[in-house]
C-alpha positions as CSV (number, residue, x, y, z in Angstrom):
1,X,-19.3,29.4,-5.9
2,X,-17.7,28.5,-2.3
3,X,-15.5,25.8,-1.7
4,X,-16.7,22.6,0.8
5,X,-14.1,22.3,3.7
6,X,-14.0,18.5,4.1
7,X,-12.3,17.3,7.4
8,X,-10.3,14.0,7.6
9,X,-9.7,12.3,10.9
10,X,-7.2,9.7,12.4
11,X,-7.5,8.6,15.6
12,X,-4.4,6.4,17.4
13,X,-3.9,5.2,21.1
14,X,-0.5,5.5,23.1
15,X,0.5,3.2,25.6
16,X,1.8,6.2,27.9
17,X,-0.1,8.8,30.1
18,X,-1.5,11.8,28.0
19,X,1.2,14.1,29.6
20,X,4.1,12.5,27.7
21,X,2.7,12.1,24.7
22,X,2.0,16.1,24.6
23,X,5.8,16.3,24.7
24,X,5.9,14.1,21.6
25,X,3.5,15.7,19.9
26,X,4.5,16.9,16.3
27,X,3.6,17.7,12.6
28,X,4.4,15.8,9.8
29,X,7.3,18.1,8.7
30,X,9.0,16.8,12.1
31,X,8.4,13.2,12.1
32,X,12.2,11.6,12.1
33,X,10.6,8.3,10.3
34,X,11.2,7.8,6.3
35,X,7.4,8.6,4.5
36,X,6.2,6.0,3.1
37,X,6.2,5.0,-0.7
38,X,2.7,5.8,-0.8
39,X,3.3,9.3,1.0
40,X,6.8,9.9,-0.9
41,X,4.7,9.5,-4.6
42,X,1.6,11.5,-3.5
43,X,3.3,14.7,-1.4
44,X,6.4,16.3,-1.5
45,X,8.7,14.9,1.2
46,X,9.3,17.7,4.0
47,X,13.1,18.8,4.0
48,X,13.5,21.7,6.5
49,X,11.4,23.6,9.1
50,X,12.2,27.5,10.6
51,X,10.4,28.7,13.0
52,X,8.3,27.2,16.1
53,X,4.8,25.8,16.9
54,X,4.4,26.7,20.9
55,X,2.5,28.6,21.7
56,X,-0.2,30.6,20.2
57,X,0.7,33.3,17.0
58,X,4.1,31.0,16.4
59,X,4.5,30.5,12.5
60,X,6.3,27.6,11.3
61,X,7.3,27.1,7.6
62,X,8.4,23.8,6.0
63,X,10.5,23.7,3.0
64,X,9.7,20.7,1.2
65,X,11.5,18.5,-1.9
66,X,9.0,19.8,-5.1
67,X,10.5,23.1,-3.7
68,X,7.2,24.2,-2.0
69,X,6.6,25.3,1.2
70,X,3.5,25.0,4.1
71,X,3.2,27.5,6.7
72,X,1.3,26.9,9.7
73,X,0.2,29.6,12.5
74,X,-0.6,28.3,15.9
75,X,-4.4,29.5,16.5
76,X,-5.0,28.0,19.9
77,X,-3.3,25.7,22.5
78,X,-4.9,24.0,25.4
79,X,-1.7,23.1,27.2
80,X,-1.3,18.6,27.6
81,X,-4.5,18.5,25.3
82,X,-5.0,20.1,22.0
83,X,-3.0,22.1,19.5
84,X,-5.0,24.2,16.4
85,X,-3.3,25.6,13.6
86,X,-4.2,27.1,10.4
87,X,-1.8,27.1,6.8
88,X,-1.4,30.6,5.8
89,X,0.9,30.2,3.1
90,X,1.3,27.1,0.8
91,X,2.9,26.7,-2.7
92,X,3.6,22.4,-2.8
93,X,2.5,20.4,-5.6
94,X,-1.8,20.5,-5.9
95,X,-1.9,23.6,-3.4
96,X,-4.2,25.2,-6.4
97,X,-6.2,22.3,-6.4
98,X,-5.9,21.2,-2.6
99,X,-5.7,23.8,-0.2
100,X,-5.0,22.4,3.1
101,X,-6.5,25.0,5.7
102,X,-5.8,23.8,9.0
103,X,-5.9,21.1,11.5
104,X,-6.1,20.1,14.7
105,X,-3.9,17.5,17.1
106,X,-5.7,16.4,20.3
107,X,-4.4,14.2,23.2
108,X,-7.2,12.5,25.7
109,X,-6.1,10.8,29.0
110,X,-7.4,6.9,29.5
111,X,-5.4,6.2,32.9
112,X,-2.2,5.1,32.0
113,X,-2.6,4.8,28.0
114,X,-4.3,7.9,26.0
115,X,-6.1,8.9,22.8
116,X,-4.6,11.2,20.1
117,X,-7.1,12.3,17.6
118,X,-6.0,14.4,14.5
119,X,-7.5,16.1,12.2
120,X,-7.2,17.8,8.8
121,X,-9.5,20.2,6.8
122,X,-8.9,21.5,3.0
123,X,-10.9,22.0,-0.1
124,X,-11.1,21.0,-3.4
125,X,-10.7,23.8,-6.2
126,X,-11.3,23.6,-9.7
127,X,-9.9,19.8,-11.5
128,X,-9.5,18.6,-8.2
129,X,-12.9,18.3,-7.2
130,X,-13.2,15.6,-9.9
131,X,-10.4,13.2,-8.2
132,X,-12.3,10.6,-5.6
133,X,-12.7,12.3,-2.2
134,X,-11.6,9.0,-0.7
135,X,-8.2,9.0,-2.6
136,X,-7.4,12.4,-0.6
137,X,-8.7,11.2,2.5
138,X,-6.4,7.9,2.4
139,X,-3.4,10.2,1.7
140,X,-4.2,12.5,4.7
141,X,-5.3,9.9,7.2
142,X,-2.0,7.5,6.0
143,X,0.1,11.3,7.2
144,X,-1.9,11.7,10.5
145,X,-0.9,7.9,11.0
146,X,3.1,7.7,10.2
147,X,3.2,10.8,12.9
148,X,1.2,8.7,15.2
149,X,3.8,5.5,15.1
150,X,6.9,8.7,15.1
151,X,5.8,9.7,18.3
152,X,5.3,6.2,19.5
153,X,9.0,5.7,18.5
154,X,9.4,8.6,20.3
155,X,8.3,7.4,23.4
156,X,9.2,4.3,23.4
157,X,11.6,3.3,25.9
158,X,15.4,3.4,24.4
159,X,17.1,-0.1,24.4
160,X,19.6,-0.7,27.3
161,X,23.3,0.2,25.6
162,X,25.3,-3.1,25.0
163,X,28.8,-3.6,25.4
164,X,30.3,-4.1,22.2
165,X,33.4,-7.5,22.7
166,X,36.2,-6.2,21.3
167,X,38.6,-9.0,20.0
168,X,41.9,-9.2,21.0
């Protein structure tokens, strides 16, 4: 019996040109902002990364807090707009059940804002084809989102530095 590859996709606008955002662009293993509660219960937290996702054949391999790891090989790069990858190695929590596959991040130019569209494919394997589909697909799309508002952090502009009064 093969497995259905179902795809989940979040889509986000940037209030920058498309050219800065691609310099912003990460995974979830390198967002700097704390998971949420709903991400820290359902997936293992992301604690270290080796490796590099630049260009096309880089491997990248995340160590994560249920003591798991994800790796991710770059499969294609169109540089400023999109960035493909597939996971050739995974051992986190439900990876028996869930096997992520791959994904894609994609950046679109609207003048001075742009689009970033990612997306997400994996496949359900034996008990886990009986959890709801939608349950998954909230998880995924609530990851694809908390890297959308890290790279908005990212970008936004850095407060002016104040001068702290010392008291004499």
């Amino acid at each position: 019996m093969s497995n259905k590859t179902h795809i989940v996709v979040t889509s986000g606008r940037l209030s920058c040109e498309a050219r800065r955002a691609w310099e912003k662009v990460c995974f979830y293993e390198h967002i700097s902002t704390k998971p949420s509660l709903l991400l820290r219960t359902a997936l293992p937290v992301p604690q270290r990364t080796t490796g590099a996702y630049s260009k096309v054949g880089d491997v990248s391999r995340c160590m994560y807090s249920d003591g798991g790891y994800l790796t991710k090989q770059i499969t294609h790069i169109v540089a400023g707009e999109r960035i493909e990858f597939d996971i050739i190695e995974q051992s986190i929590r439900y990876a028996g059940r869930i096997m992520l596959k791959g994904g894609t991040i994609q950046i679109e130019s609207h003048d001075d804002t742009c689009s970033v569209r990612m997306s997400t494919r994996y496949e359900l394997r034996g008990g886990a084809r009986l959890v709801p589909r939608f349950f998954i697909n909230y998880v995924v799309s609530a990851m694809h989102k908390i890297v959308l508002h890290d790279m908005r952090v990212r970008l936004a502009p850095s407060a002016a530095p104040t001068l702290a009064m010392a008291a004499h």
